[in-house]
N, C-alpha and C positions, 0 to 999 in steps of 0.2 A: 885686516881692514875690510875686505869683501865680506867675510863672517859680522863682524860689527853694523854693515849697513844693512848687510839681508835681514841681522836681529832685531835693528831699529823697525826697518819697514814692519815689519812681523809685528812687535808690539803694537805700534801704528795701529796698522790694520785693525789688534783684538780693541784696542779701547775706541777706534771708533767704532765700531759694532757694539761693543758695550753701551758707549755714548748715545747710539743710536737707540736700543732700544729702550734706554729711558725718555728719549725724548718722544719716542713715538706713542707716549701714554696721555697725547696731551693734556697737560697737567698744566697749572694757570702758569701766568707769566712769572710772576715771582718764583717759582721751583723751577721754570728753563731758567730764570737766573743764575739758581742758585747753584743746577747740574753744571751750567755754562763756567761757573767757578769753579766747580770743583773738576772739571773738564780739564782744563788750565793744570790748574795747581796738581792735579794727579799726573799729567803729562808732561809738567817740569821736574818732577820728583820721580818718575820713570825715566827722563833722559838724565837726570845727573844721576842717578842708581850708574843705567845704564853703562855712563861714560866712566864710572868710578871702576866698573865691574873691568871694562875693556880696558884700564888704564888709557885713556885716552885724555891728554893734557894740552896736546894744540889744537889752537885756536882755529886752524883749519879744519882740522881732522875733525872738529866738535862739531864747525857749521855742516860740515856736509854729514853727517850720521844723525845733525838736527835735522836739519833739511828732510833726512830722509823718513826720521819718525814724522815728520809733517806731513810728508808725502803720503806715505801709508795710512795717515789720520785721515784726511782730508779724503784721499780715493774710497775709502772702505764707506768713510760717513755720507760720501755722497751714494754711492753703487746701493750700499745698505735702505737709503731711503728709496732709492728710487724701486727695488724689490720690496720695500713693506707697502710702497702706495699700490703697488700692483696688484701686491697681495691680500690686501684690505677694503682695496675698491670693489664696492657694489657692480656686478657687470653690468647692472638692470638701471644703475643710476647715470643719467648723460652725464651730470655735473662731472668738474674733473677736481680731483684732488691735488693740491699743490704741496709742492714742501714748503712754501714760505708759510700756507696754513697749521706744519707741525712747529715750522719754528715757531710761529708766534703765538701758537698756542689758541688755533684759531680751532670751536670744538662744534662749528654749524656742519661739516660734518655729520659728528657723530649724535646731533639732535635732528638730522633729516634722515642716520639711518636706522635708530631707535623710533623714530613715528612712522618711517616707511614698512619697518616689522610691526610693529601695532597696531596699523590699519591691516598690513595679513593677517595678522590671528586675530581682528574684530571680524574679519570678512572669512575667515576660515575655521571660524569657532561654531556657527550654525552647520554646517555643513559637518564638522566633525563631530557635531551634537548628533543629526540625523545620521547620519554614520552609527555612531554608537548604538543608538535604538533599532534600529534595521539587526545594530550585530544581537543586539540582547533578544529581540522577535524571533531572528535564525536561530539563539542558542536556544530558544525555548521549544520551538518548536522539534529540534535535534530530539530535544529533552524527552517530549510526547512519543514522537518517533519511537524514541527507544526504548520507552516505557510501552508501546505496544508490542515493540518486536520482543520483549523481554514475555508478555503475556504469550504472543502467537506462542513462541518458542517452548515456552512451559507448559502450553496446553499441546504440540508437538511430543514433548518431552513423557508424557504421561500419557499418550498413545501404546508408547508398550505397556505401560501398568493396568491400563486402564481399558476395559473393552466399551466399544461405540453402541449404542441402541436408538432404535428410532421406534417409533410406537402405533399402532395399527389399531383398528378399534376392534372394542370399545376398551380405550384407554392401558391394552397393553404391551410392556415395553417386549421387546423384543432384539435382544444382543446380533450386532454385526459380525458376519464373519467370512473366513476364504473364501468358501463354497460361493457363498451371496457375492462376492464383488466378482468374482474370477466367472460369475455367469450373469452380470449385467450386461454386456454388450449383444450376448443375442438373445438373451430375454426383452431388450427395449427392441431390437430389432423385430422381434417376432411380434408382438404386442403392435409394433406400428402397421406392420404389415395387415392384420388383423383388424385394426380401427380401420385402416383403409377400404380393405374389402367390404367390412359391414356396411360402412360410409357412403360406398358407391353402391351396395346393392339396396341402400335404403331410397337414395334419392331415385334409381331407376323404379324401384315398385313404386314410390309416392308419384308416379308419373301417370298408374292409373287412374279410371275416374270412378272407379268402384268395385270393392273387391267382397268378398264371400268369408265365411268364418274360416274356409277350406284355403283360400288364398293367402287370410291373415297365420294360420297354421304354418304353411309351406312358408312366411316368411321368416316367423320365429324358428325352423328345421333348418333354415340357409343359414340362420345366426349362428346358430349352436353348430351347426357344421363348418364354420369359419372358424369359431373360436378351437374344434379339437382339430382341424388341422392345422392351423396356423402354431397354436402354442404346445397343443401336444402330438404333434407327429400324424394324427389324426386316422392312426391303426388300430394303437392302445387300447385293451377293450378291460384295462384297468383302468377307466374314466366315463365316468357318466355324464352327460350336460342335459341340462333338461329346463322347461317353463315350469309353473302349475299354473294353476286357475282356481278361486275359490268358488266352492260350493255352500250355493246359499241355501241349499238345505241341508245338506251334513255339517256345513260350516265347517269343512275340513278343505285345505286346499288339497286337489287332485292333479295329476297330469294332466298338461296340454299338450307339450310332445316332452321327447326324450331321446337321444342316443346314445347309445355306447360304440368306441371308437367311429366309425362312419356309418353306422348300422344304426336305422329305425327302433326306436325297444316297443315292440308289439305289447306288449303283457304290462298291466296296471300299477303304479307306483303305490308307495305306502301312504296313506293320509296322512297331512301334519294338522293339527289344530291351528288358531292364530295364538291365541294365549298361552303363554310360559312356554314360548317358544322362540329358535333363534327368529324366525319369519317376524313376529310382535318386537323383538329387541332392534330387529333392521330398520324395522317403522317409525322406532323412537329417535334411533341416533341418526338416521336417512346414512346408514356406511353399509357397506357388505359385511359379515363377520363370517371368521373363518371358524367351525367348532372344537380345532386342538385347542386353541388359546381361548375360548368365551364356551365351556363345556358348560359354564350355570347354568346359560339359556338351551339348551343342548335338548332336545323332545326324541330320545330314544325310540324309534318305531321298531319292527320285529327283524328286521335284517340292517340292524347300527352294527351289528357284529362283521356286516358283509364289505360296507362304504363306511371305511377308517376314520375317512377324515372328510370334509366338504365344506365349501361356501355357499353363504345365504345372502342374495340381496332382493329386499320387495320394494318394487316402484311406486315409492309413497306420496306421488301426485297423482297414483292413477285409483283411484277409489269409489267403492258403489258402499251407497250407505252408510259414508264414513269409514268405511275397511276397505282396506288394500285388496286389489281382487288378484293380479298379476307376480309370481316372484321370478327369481331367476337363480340355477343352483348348479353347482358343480359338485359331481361327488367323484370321492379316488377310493382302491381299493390298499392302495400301497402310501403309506401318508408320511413314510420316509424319503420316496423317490420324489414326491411334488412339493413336497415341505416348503423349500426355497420360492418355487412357483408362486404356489399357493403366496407366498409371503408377499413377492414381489408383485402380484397382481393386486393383493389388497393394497397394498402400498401406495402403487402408484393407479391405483381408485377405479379400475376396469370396470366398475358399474356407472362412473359419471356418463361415458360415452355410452353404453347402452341406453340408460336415461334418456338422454340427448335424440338418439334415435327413434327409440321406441314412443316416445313425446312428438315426435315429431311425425309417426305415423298415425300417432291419437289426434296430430290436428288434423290429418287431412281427412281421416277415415270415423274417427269415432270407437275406440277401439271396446268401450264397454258397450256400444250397442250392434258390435259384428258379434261379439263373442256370446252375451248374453241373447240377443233376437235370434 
């Protein structure tokens, strides 16, 4: 008997959970009817199953194992709703959900929770639109991104195949290498050092109030003495630095001064002509040229054999007649050991700041009528 009411309740219980959830599909009144029948009639046809199963013939025994599937109907189908409204309820909605709302099939409900979501997603559909655009902005931009680092990388990637050149005038190139990067740090160091000292000893002589051909000599002798010590050790007496001066009657430019390593050159330089000469090619491109790499314009005098190699640059604002009267030149006897030098000074333009100097002793002084009167 204890087995037969524990099965009763048991069954109980599943068809009202069954019962339950069709009812909680609020569907119109006429289908709760029509469940509400067959609710019934399923749950008569489960107790006489039942009571056939258990042999169960009196009339006592029958009501109380009814009793008891009722029991179990009725707890489950109430417990059951009150757990779907819980579980269905809006937390966000005050209203409260009734069950006499599922019984009757009442669906205002479920048309204030279907517009309560439709008003979010009218209200959350711009917002996911700019959303969107922002992410397609990001991916494009990812996109460029990566199409550059894919260029950097490649043009990295061809570093070792490829050797680096930078170009020097007049217009030639010129391949990067060890030597040159592994002696840029006191090549720029000496070079500055160098622009300083000219720097300062230009502004000190510009402080006279008037100087002598002899005065304007000894200043060009300071220069040329800055630049071989400062860049080449300034003992070397494999290095010439020197001015010229043109002569307007030979029309050959000739010395104005000259050293080698820190030493005065007493004795007369070689004439260059202007024409078909590095000195003429300087005037046209206003660069220094060095003559390893521009040997076209190259004016072989009798000792080319002696100074290997050299730079030419002529101050081509400074001019009497239309010609350049003043240059400026560096010669070496060793044109392997300065090579780099030589590179790195035309490079990085060591006649601008002479320029700049020497221009600015032309304002104060006059320099074609110290040198000329």
């Amino acid at each position: 008997m204890l087995y037969a009411t524990i099965c009763f309740i048991s069954i109980g219980a599943i068809i009202g959970f069954m019962f339950t959830l069709f009812l909680i599909n609020f569907d119109g009144k006429w289908k709760l009817l029509l469940e509400t029948l067959f609710g019934i009639g399923g749950s008569g046809l489960s107790i006489y199953t039942l009571c056939d199963f258990f042999m169960i013939y009196d009339q006592k025994l029958k009501f109380i194992t009814t009793t008891s599937y009722i029991f179990g109907f009725f707890i489950s189908t109430i417990v059951s709703l009150m757990v779907m409204c819980r579980l269905i309820k809006d937390k966000d909605d005050n209203d409260i959900l009734r069950i006499r709302d599922i019984l009757l099939g009442e669906k205002s409900y479920i048309k204030t929770y279907y517009k309560k979501r439709k008003s979010e997603i009218e209200n959350k559909l711009p917002l996911l639109e700019e959303r969107e655009r922002k992410i397609e902005q990001a991916e494009k931009a990812l996109e460029n991104e990566r199409k550059y680092l894919d260029t950097e990388l490649d043009k990295l990637s061809q570093l070792g195949t490829k050797k680096l050149k930078f170009v020097l005038p007049d217009k030639k190139s010129i391949y990067l290498n060890k030597e040159f990067v592994d002696s840029l740090p006191s090549y720029i160091s000496d070079l500055s050092k160098c622009i300083s000292d000219i720097k300062d000893h230009t502004y000190m002589f510009s402080e006279k109030n008037i100087i002598s051909k002899n005065d304007l000599t000894s200043y060009f002798l300071s220069v040329a003495l800055f630049i071989a010590q400062d860049l080449f050790g300034g003992k070397s007496r494999e290095v010439r630095i020197h001015f010229r001066l043109y002569n307007e009657q030979s029309q050959y430019y000739e010395k104005l001064i000259a050293i080698v390593g820190s030493e005065i050159l007493s004795k007369d330089m070689t004439p260059i002509p202007f024409g078909n000469s590095m000195i003429q090619r300087s005037f046209e491109c206003k660069r220094a040229l060095i003559k390893s790499i521009n040997s076209d314009f190259d004016y072989q005098s009798n000792n080319y054999t002696v100074w290997k190699d050299y730079m030419t640059y002529t101050f081509y604002n400074l001019k009497r007649n239309d010609v350049p009267y003043l240059t400026f030149g560096i010669s070496v006897k060793n044109e392997v050991r300065f090579k780099t030098l030589f590179y790195f000074l035309n490079y990085f333009k060591i006649e601008q700041y002479l320029e700049e100097y020497v221009e600015l002793i032309d304002e104060k002084f006059n320099i074609e009528n110290v040198l000329y009167n």
